[in-house]
N, C-alpha and C positions, 0 to 999 in steps of 0.2 A: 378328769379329762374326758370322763366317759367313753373310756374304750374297753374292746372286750375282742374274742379271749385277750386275755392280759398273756402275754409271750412278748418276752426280748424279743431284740435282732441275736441273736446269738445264734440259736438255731439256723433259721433263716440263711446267715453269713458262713454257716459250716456247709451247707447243702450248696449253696453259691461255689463256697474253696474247690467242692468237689467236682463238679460239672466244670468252672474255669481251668483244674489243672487236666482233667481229662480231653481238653482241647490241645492245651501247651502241649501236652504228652502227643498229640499226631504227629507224625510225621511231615514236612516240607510238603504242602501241596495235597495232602491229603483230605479228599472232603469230604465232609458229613453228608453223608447220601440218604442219613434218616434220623430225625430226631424222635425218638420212640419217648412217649406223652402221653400214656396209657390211653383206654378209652376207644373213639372211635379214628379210624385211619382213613382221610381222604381221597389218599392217591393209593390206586390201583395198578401193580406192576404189571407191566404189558407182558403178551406170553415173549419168551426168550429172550428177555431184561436179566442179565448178569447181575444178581445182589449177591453172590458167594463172596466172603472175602471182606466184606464193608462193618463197618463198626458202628451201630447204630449210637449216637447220643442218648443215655439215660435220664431224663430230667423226670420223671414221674416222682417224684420225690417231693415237687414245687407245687404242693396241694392243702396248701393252709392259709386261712384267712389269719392277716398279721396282726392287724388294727383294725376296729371302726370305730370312731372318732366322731361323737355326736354333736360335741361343741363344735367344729371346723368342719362340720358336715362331708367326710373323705373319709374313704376305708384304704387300707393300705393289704394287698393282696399277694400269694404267690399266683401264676396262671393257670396252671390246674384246676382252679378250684371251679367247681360249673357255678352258673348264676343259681338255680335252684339253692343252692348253700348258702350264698351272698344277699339273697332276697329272703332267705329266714333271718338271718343274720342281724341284717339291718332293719326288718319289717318291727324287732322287737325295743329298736329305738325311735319306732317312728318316721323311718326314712327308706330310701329306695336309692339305686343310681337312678342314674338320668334316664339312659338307655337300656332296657331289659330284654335280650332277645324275650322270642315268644314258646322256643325250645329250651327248657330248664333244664339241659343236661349240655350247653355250651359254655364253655370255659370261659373265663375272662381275658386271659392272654389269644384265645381264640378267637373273641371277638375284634380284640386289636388288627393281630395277623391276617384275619378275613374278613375286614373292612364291615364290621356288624353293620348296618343296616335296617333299623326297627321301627314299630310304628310311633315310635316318641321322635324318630328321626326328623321329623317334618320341623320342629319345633328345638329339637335340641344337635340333630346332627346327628353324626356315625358314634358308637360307643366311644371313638379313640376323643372324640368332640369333648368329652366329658373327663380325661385322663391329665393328668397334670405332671406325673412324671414317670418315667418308665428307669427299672435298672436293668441292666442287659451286660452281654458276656459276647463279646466279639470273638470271631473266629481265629483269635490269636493267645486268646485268652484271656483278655482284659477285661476286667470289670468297671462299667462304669454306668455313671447315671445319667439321665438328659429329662430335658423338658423344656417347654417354649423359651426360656433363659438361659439355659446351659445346653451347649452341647444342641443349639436347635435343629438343625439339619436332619440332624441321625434322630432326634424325636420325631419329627415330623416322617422321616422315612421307613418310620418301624411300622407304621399304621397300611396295613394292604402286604406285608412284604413275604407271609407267610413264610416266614422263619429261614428266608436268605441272608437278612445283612445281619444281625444278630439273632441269638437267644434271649428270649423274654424272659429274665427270673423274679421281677416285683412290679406291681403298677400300684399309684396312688390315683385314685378318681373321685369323683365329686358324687354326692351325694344330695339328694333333695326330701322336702319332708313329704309324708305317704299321707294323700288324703283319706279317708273313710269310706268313699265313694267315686266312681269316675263320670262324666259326664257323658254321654251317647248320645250321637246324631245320626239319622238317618238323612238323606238327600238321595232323591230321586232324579235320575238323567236320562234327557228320552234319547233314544236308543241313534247310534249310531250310523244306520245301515244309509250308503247311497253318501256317505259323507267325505269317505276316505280313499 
């Protein structure tokens, strides 16, 4: 079937158990004020921002490539994992995703949740463009999966949502084959000034 590392769901689904019952386990109303993803933290707490007291979500656990799957051109991933790992990965079957950021140390679930954006975008769309199903762990603790046929709503709305409506714990995405070469153009545009 040509995938690699060869790793069940077993694992995968233990690390899943855990993070879903660590939800159930909250309290009525109680919200996840951080889901702590090791690596770099975006948001910035303002000075005399109360975080005494809050229980961060542990998911840094969700840092392994599951599958890549050379016949059906899709790697099956946890979201941790940065692209730099997924682009060795797959470079050594010949393949790429669609969408690579251009920073090799952004996750793949990162690029979901912050709407990636890259220069393959013009041609293939946002990373989530390239995604075919996402598993996630709703804030109640429910495990479940979606993608444009199942469950499409909540696929569609996990892409931009930076980690409000669910927890990203697996993405399967497409993959395309890696040429040897890439083609470059230059184009030159006479300058703007006196236009706008």
């Amino acid at each position: 079937m040509g995938e690699h590392p060869d790793r069940s769901d077993a694992p995968h689904a233990a690390k899943v158990a855990v993070i879903a019952a660590a939800l159930r386990a909250r309290g009525a109303g109680e919200a996840v004020e951080e889901i702590a993803k090791g690596g770099v933290h975006h948001v910035v707490p303002l000075p005399g921002t109360p975080h005494s007291g809050h229980r961060p979500l542990d998911v840094t656990s969700l840092d392994e490539i599951i599958r890549v799957d050379a016949d059906q051109r899709v790697c099956v991933s946890e979201p941790a994992v940065p692209f730099g790992r997924i682009v060795r990965e797959t470079l050594r079957r010949g393949l790429l995703p669609k969408v690579v950021p251009e920073l090799k140390g952004i996750t793949v679930g990162g690029a979901v949740a912050g709407c990636s954006v890259e220069s393959m975008s013009y041609k293939y769309g946002g990373f989530h463009d390239s995604c075919l199903e996402y598993e996630v762990v709703t804030g109640a603790g429910e495990v479940m999966n979606c993608s444009r046929h199942q469950d499409p709503d909540v696929f569609d709305m996990m892409h931009g949502s930076y980690g409000t409506l669910a927890v990203l714990t697996r993405l399967t995405f497409e993959l395309i084959p890696a040429a040897p070469y890439v083609h470059l153009r230059h184009s030159t545009m006479p300058p703007l000034a006196g236009r706008c």
